[in-house]
C-alpha positions in Angstrom: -24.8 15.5 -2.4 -21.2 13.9 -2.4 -19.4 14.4 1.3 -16.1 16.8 1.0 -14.5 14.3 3.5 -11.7 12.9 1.5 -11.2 8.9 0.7 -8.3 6.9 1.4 -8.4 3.1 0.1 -6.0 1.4 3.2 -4.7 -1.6 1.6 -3.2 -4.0 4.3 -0.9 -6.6 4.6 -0.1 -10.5 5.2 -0.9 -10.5 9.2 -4.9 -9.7 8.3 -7.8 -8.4 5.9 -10.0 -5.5 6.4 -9.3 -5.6 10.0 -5.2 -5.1 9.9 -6.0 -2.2 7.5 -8.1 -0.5 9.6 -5.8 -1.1 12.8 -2.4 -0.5 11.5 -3.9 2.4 8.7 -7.2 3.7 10.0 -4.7 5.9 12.2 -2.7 7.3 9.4 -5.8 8.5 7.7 -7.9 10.7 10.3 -10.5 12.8 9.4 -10.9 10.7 6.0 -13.5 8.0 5.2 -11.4 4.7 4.7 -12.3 2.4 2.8 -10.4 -1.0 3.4 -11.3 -4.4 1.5 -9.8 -7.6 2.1 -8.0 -8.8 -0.6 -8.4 -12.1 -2.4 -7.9 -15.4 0.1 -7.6 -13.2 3.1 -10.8 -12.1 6.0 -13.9 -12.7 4.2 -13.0 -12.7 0.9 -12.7 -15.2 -1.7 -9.9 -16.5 -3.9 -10.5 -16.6 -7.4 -8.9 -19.1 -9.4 -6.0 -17.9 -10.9 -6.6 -14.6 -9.8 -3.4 -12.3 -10.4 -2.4 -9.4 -8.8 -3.3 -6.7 -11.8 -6.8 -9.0 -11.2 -6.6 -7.6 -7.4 -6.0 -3.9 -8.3 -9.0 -4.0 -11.0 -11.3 -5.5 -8.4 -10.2 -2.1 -6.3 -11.2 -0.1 -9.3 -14.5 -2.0 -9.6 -15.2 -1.7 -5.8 -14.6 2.4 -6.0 -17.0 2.3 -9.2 -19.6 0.3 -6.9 -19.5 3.1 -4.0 -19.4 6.3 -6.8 -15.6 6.9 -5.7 -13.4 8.7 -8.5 -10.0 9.4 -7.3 -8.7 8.9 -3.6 -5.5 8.8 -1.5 -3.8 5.2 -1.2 -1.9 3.6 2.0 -0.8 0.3 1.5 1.5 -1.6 4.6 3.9 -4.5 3.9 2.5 -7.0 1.5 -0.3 -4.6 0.4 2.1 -2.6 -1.6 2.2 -5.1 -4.7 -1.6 -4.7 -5.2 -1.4 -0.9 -4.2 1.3 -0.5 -7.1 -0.8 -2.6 -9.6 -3.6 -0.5 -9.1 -1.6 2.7 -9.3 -0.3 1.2 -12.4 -3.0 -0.2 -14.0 -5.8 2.9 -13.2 -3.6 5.7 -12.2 -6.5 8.4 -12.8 -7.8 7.2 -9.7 -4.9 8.2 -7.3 -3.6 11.2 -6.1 -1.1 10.4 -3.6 0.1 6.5 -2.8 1.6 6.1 0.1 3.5 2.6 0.9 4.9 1.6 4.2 7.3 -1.6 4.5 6.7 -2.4 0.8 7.6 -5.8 0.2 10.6 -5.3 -2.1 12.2 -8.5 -3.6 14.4 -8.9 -0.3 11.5 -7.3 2.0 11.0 -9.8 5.3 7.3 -10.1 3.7 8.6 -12.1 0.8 10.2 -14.9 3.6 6.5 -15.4 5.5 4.7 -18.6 5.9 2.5 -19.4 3.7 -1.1 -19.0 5.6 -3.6 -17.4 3.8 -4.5 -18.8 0.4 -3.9 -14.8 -0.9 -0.4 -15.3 0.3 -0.4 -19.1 -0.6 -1.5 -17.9 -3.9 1.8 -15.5 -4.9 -0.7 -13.2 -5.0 1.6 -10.8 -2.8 4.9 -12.2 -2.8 6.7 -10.8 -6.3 8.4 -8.0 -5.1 7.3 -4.6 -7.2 10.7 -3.6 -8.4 9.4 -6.0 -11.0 7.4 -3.5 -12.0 7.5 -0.2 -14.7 7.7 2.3 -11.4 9.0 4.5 -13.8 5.4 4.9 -15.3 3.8 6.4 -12.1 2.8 9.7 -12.5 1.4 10.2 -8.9 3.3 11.3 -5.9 4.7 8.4 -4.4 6.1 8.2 -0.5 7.7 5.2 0.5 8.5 4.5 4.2 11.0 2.2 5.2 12.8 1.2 8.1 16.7 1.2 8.0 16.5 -2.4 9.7 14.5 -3.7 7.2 16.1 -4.5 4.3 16.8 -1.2 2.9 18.6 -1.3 -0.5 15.3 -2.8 -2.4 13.2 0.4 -1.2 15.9 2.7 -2.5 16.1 1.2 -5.7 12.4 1.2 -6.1 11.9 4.8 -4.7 14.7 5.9 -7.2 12.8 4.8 -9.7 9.9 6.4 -9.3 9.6 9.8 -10.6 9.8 12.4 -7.4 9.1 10.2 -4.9 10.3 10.3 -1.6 11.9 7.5 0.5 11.6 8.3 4.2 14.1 6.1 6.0 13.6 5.1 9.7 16.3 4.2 11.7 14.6 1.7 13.3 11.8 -0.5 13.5 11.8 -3.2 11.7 9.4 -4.6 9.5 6.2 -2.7 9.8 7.9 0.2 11.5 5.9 -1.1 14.6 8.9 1.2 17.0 8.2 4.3 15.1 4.5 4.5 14.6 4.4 8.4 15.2 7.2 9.4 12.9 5.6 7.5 10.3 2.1 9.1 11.4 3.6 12.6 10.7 5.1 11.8 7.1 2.6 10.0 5.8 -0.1 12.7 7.1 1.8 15.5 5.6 2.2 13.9 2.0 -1.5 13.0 2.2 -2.0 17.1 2.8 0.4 17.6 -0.2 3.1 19.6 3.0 5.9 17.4 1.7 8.9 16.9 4.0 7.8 18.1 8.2 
């Protein structure tokens, strides 16, 4: 018999693997079984050769097929986002709500980071995702974003998208790391489908 407890997949950013998700997401995502991979080049995980970022987001799918996982909740941070929109993209019958926090637009501070891990080294997270058809999501779509952080490249790709919200902190900075309850609230409340607290 299948648990009722509801799945996020916590897809984290450049600063870590499986370990930043779970310690800047696990949080956002009580009560919910998390499921958090590294992805390629980053905390025990391998980097294919020439592995692409619509490679990254199928190996997500194929990871969810592995554990019996259909459809789940997504909360990507930073970095994570351009996987997290690939895979919303590429199999979007497997999310019901993606939720992105300090997305790393094509100004975003991520896109500027030394290069350390070969997942970063690789581009494999730097092309901004307002390359991307967002106007093909059909999911609900919140975006978090601090007003410090450069701001214009979340609106653009939030306006995109249809319906989705774009919650703008006043401060913060990259990662939001001043704000951690605000963002707590909002991205709770569009996980339970509440919408705006």
């Amino acid at each position: 018999m299948r648990s009722s407890t509801p799945n996020t997949l916590a897809v984290h950013g450049f600063f870590g693997g499986r370990d930043e998700a779970l310690l800047s997401l696990g949080s956002l995502a009580a009560g919910r079984q998390v499921i958090a991979p590294s992805r390629f080049g980053y905390l025990g995980s391998s980097m294919p050769a020439r592995a692409t970022v619509a490679d990254q987001a199928d190996a997500f799918a194929a990871l969810l097929d592995d554990l019996g996982i259909g459809t789940l909740d997504v909360i990507a941070i930073s970095s994570g986002a351009t996987s997290a929109f690939q895979f919303a993209l590429r199999h979007p019958e497997r999310v019901k709500h993606l939720a992105v926090i300090s997305g790393n637009m094509p100004e975003g501070a991520a896109a500027v980071a030394p290069p350390r891990p070969p997942g970063w080294s690789s581009g494999m997270c730097r092309c901004g995702v307002n390359s991307y058809p967002l106007e093909a999501l059909t999911m609900p779509v919140l975006t978090v974003h601090a007003k410090d952080d450069p701001y214009d490249a979340a609106q653009r790709a939030a306006g995109r998208i249809p319906g989705a919200r774009l919650v703008g902190i006043e401060h913060g900075g990259h990662l939001l790391l001043g704000d951690r309850v605000d963002v707590g609230r909002e991205v709770t409340a569009f996980l339970a489908g509440q919408g705006a607290l």
